[in-house]
MDTraj code that builds the backbone (N, CA, C; nanometers):
import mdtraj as md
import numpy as np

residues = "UNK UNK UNK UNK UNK UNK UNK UNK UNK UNK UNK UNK UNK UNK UNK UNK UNK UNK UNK UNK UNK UNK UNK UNK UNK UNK UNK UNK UNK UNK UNK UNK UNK UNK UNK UNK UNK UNK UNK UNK UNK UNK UNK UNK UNK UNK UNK UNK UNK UNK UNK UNK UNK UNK UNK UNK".split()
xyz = np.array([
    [-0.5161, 1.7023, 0.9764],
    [-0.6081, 1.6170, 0.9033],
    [-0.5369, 1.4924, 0.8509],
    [-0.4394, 1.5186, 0.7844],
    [-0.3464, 1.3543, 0.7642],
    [-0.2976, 1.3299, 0.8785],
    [-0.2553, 1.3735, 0.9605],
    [-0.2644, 1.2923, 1.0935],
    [-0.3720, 1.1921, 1.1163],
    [-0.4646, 1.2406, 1.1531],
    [-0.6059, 1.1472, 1.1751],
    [-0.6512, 1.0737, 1.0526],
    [-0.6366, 1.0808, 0.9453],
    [-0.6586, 0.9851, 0.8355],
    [-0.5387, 0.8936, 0.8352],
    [-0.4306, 0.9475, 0.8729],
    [-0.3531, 0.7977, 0.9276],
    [-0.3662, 0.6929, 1.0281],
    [-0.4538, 0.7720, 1.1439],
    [-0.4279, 0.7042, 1.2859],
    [-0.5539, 0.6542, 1.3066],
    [-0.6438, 0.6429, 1.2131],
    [-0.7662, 0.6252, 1.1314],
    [-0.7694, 0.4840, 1.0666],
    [-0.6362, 0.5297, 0.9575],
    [-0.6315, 0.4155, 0.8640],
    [-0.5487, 0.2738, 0.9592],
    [-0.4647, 0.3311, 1.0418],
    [-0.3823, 0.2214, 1.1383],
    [-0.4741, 0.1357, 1.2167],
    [-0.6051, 0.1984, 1.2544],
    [-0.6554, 0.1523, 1.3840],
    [-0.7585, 0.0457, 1.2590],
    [-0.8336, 0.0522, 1.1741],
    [-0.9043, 0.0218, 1.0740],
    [-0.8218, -0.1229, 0.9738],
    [-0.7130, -0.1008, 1.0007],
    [-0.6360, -0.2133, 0.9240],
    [-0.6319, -0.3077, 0.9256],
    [-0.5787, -0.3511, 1.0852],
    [-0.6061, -0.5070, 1.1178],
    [-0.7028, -0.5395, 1.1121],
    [-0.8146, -0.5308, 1.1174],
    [-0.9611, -0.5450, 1.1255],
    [-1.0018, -0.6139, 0.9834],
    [-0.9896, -0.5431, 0.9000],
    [-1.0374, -0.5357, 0.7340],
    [-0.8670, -0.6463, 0.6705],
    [-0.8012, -0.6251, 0.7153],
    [-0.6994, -0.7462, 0.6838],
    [-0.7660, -0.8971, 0.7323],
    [-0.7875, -0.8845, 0.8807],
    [-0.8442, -1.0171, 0.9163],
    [-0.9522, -1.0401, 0.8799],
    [-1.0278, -0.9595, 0.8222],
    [-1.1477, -1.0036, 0.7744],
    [-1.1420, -1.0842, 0.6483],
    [-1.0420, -1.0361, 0.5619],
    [-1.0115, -1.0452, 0.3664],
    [-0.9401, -1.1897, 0.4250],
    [-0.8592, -1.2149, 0.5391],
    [-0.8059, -1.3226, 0.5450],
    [-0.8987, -1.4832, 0.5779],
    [-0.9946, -1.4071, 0.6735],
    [-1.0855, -1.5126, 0.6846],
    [-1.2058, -1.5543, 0.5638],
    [-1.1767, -1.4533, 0.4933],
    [-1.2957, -1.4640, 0.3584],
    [-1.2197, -1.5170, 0.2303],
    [-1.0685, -1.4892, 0.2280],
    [-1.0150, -1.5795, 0.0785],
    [-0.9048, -1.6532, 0.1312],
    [-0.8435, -1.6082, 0.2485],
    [-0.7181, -1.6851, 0.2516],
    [-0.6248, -1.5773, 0.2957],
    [-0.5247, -1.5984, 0.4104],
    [-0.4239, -1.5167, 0.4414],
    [-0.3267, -1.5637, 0.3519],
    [-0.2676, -1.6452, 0.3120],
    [-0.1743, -1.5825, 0.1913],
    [-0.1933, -1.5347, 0.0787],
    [-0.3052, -1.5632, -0.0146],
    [-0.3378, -1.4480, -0.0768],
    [-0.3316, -1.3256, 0.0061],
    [-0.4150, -1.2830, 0.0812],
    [-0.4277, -1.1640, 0.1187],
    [-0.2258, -1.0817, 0.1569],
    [-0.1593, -1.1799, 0.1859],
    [-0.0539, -1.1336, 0.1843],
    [0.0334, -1.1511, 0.0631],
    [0.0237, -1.2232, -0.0538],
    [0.0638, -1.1917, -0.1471],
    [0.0256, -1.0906, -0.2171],
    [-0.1434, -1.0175, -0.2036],
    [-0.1924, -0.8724, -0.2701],
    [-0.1314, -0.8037, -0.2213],
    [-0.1139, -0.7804, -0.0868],
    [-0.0311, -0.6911, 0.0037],
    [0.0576, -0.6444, 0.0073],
    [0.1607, -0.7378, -0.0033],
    [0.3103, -0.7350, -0.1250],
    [0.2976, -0.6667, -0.2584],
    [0.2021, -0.7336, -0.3473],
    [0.2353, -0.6934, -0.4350],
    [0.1782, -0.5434, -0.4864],
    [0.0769, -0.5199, -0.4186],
    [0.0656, -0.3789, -0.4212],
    [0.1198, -0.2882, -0.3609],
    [0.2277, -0.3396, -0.2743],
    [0.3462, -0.2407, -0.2194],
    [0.4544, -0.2637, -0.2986],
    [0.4913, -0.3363, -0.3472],
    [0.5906, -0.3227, -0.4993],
    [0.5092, -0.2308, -0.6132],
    [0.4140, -0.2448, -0.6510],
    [0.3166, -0.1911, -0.7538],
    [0.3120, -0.0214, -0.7343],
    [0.2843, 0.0118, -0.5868],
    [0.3507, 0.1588, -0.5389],
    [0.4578, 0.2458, -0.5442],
    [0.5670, 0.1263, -0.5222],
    [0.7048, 0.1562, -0.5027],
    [0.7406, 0.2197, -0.6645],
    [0.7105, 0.1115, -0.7593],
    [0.7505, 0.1234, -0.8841],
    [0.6800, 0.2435, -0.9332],
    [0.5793, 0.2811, -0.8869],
    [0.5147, 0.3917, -0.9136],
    [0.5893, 0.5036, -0.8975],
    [0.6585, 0.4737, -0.7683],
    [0.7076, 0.6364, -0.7293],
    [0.8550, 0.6297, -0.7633],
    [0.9077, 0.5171, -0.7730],
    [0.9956, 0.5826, -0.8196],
    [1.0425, 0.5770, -0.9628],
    [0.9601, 0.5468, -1.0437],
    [0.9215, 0.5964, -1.1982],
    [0.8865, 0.7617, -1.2350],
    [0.8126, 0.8189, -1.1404],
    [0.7606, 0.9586, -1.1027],
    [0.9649, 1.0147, -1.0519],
    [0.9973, 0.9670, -0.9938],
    [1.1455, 1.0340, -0.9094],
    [1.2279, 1.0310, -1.0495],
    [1.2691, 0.9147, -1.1062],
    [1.3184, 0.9036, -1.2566],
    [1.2697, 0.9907, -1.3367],
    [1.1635, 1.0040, -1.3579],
    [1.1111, 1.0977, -1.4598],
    [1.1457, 1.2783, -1.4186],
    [1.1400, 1.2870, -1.2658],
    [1.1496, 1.3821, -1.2529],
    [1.2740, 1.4787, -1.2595],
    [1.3888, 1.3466, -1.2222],
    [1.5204, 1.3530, -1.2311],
    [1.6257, 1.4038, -1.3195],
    [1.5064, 1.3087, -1.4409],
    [1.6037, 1.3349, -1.6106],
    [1.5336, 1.4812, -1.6323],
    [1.3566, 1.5370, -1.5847],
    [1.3143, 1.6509, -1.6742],
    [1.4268, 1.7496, -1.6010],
    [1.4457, 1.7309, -1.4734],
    [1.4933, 1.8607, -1.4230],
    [1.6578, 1.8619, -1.5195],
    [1.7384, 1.8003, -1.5339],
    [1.8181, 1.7836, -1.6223],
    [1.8362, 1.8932, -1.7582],
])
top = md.Topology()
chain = top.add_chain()
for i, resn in enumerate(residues, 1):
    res = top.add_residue(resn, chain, resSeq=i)
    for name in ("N", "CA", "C"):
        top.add_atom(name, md.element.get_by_symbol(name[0]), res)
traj = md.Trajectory(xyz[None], top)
């Protein structure tokens, strides 16, 4: 099942990217893009830190 909700979400991407690009702008759309993959990152590894010091 996450298999196919990946190969799902891959095939679905470019599509809905080029769309957000032709409707506000491809660099916005690639500056959200970015920055909600930093916004993730910091997520998880705030969760890895936290988990790091409880196991401690």
């Amino acid at each position: 099942m996450a298999t196919a909700f990946q190969t799902i979400s891959m095939l679905i991407a470019p599509a809905i990217g080029s769309l957000f690009a032709k409707l506000i702008g491809a660099s916005i759309v690639l500056l959200a893009a970015g920055g909600a993959t930093c916004l993730m990152g910091a997520i998880v590894l705030l969760f890895i830190v936290k988990r790091i010091n409880h196991s401690l």
